[in-house]
C-alpha positions, 0 to 999 in steps of 0.5 A: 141797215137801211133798205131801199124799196124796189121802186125807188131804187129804180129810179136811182139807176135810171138817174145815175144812168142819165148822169153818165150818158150826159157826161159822155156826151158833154166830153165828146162835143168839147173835144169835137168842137174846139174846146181844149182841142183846135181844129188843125190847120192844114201845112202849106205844100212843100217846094223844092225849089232848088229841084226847079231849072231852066232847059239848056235848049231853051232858057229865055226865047223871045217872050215866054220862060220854059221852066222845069221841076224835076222829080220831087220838086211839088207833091205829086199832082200839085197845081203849078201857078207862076205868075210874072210879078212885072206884068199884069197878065193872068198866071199860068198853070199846070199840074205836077206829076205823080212823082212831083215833076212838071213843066211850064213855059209863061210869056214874060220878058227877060229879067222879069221877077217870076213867083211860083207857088204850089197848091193843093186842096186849096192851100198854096205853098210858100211863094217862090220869087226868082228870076231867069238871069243868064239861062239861071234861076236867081231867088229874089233877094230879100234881107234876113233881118227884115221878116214879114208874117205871113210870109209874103201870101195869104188867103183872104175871106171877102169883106175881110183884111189881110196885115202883114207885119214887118219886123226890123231886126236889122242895125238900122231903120227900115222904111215901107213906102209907094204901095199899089198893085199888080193888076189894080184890082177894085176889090182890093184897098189899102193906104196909096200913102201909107209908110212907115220907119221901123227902128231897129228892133221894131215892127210896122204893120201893113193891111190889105181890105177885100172887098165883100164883092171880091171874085172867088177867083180873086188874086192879086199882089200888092207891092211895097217898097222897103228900103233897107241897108241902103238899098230899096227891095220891092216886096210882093204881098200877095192876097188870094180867095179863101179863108184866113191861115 
């Protein structure tokens, strides 16, 4: 039986010692630091967007629209933004309940396309596009064979780019055209001439550019026409400050 001198089996321990912590160590930066482990992305608010309604007594007065959301509609202290898509006035805000509840009234004009939207912690919630029609709210219509990813808002670091990529699933060529922009904001560009004919079954891929200068309040919406099934559908992307989702 070998035996091992009291000194040297010291310097064993203390290097079976220094082995474990190193390990340890090394387990717990990979799974702090992304690898095998992704930082989680946070979900876009929830809407209720059938929840949202237009007052009896007062509906469409002159040029402003009341809405209201009842009770659930946003998370409870939720900023409200709407924004009229027809105009290049700054949106309006408000901020939820703790029930979720709100009320907001925009100066607009009749027959306005509206898009409200929810933010929380800097997140905001999938766009909600409608209009006041008859003391009712009518959602934008858009074609379920044609999807945009992201759908129809992004945030975007400055010197970065947002894509929006259109998919044809419908039976016939969809085609993009006549982009430009709500507001006309410098710090966002694009192709004034881009289009596209996507087949069916295909995909086109629009791209909006942010300036490195671009506000931190920037907010801005950029249209493009599709015409699809015989009719032309006016697309709003909208591209915010902040980083990509």
């Amino acid at each position: 039986m070998n035996r091992i001198a009291p000194s040297r089996r010291k310097r064993r321990l203390a290097e079976v010692a220094q082995v474990a912590s190193a390990g340890l160590l090394l387990s717990s930066l990979l799974s702090g630091c992304g690898v095998g482990a992704a930082t989680p992305v946070p979900e876009p608010p929830a809407l209720q967007t059938d929840k949202i309604t237009i007052p009896a007594m007062i509906a469409v007065l002159g040029n402003s629209l009341t809405l209201q959301g009842a009770a659930g509609t946003a998370p409870a202290r939720a900023t409200i933004l709407v924004t009229d898509l027809d105009a290049t006035t700054a949106s309006v805000a408000t901020t939820a309940a703790d029930d979720g509840s709100f009320a907001i009234t925009v100066p607009t004009n009749a027959g306005d396309e509206q898009r409200l939207v929810a933010l929380v912690e800097g997140v905001r919630s999938l766009p909600f596009d409608f209009k006041a029609l008859n003391n009712a709210i009518v959602a934008s219509p858009r074609p379920a064979c044609l999807s945009v990813t992201p759908e129809l808002l992004v945030s975007v670091r400055a010197g970065s780019k947002a894509n929006f990529k259109f998919e044809n699933a419908c039976a016939g060529v969809v085609t993009l055209q006549a982009p430009r922009s709500r507001t006309g904001d410098a710090a966002v560009g694009f192709d004034a001439q881009f289009t596209a004919s996507i087949v069916s079954g295909a995909s086109a891929t629009f791209s909006v550019n942010v300036a490195s200068g671009a506000a931190p309040t920037l907010d801005e919406v950029v249209f493009v026409d599709v015409a699809v099934d015989g009719q032309t559908i006016r697309y709003p992307l909208g591209v915010y400050a902040g980083s990509e989702r």
